[in-house]
N, C-alpha and C positions, 0 to 999 in steps of 0.2 A: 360436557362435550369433551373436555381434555380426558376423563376416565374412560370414555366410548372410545376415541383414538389410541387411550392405552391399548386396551382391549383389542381393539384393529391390527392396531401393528403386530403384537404378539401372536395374533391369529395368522396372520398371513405370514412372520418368519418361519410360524409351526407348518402351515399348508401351502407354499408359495406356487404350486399346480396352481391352485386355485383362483392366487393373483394374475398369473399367466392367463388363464383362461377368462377371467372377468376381463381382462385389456382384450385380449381375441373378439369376445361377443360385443364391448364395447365401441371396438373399429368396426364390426360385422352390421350391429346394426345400426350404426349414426348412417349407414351409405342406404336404408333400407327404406326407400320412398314411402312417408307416412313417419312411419317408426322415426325416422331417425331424425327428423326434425323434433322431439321431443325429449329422445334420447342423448344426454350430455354424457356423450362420449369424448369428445377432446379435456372434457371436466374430472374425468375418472381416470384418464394416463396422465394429463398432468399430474393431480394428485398421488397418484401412488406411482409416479419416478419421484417422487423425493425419500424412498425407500431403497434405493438402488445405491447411492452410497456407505450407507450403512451395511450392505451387505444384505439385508432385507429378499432384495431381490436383484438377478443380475442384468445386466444391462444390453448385453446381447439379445436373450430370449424376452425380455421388454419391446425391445424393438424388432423381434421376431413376429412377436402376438398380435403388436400394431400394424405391422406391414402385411402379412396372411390376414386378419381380416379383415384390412380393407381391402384389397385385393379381390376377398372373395364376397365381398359386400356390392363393394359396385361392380364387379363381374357381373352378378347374380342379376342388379339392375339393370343395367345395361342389354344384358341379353333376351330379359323378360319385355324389354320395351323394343329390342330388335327384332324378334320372333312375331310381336301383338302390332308392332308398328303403331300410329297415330289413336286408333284405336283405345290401349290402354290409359291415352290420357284424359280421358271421356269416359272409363269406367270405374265401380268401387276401389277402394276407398278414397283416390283422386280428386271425384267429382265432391269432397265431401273438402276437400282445399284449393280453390280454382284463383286464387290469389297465387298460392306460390306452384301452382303447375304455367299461368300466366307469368311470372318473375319468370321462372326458369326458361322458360320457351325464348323470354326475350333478354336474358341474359347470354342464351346460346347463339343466338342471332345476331348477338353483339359483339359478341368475341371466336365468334365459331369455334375450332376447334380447339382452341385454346381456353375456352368457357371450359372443359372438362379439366382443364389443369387449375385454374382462377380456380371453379366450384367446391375445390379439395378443403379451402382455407376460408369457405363465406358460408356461414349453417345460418339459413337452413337448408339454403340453395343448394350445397353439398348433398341432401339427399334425395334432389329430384332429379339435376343434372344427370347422371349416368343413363336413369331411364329415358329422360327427355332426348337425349344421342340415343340412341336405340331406336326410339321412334322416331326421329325424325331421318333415320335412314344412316346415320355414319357409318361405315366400312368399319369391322372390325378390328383392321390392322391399324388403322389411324386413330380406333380409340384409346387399343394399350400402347398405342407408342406414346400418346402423351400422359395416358393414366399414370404407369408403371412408373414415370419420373416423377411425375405427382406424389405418388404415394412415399418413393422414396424420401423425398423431400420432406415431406408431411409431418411422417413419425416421427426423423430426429426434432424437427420441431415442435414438436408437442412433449419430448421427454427429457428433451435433454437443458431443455431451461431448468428443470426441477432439479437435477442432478447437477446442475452447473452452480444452482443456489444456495443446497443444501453443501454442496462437498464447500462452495466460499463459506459459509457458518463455520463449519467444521474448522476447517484453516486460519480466518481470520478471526474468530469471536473464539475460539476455543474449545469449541464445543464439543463431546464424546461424541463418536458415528454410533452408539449403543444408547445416549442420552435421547431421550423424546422430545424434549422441549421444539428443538429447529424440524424436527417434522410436523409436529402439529401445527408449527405457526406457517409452512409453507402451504399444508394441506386445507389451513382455514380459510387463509390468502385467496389459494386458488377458486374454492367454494365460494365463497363472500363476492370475488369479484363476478367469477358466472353468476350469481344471483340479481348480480349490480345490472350486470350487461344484459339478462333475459328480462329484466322484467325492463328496464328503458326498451326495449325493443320490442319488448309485447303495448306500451305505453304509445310507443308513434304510430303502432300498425294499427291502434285501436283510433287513433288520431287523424289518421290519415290511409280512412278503411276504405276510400274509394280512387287513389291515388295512383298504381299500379296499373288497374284496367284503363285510368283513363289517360295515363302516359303511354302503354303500351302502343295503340296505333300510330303514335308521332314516333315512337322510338325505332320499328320495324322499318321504314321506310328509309334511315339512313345509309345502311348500310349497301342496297341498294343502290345507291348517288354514288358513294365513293366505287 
């Protein structure tokens, strides 16, 4: 593993286009209803910002990459579920996930408009929300006014924990910004725990595979009362 991470990093100091654009498609498609629920995108910019102090890659266009495509991620959702309205939620490839097109209907319903800002930071829910506002009729200006803080939000949170980790190694343990060591163990870190957190969470939904539909009708009716 630590020889494969060699290998990585020196690849991407050589082609850092590259790494630019693997963070673009990565923010692009975690927002991509279906897709992005499978796609560990928050796992791939964590990861590769702990190459940002070393010089690796820079810290600006990191958070450029992340910010454009989620931007054009849930744009994209969003307008596809405004255009098909209620419809789409009821069609391929949707109907093939009716657990988390149900979460998301009643997570939006929970927090209204405000569900599209929550939705940024809770995957998998992050990749149906956008469409789910779209159908269910949001006004477009209400959706990027709260998207657009969202996302800003979003990316430095996802990059700049890595950069905040690696540049403390560097300073406090001594470490070279050219040494591999504190990269790999940030990069394994991050890996190890997304592996930790997807599979306890595929472990309760497999546990509790009827829980969802049959809270949703008591859930719906609150918001309502108040």
């Amino acid at each position: 593993m630590t020889s494969f991470l060699d290998h990585l990093i020196s690849f991407v100091s050589a082609h850092a286009w590259l790494a630019y654009l693997t963070l673009f498609l990565a923010a692009l498609l975690e927002a991509v209803p279906v897709v992005g629920s499978v796609i560990p995108g928050s796992t791939i910019i964590l990861a590769l910002s702990a190459l940002v102090p070393g010089g690796d890659l820079k810290l600006q266009w990191v958070l450029l990459a992340a910010v454009i495509g989620a931007l054009l991620g849930d744009g994209s959702a969003y307008w596809l579920g405004h255009r098909q309205q209620r419809k789409i939620l009821s069609t391929w490839p949707l109907t093939n996930y009716p657990r988390l097109v149900e979460e998301s209907e009643s997570f939006f319903h929970r927090f209204g408009t405000w569900a599209v800002f929550f939705a940024r930071f809770v995957p998998p829910i992050r990749a149906f929300v956008p469409v789910t506002a779209g159908a269910l009729g949001m006004p477009p200006a209400r959706f990027y006014a709260v998207n657009i803080p969202a996302i800003l939000v979003w990316a430095p949170a996802h990059v700049l924990p890595g950069v905040l980790a690696v540049s403390a190694l560097h300073e406090y343990a001594g470490l070279p910004h050219h040494g591999h060591p504190y990269k790999h163990m940030w990069i394994l870190t991050v890996v190890g725990v997304a592996i930790v957190v997807s599979v306890t969470v595929w472990i309760y939904r497999r546990r509790n595979g009827g829980g969802v539909a049959a809270a949703k009708p008591r859930a719906l009716p609150s918001p309502q009362r108040r």
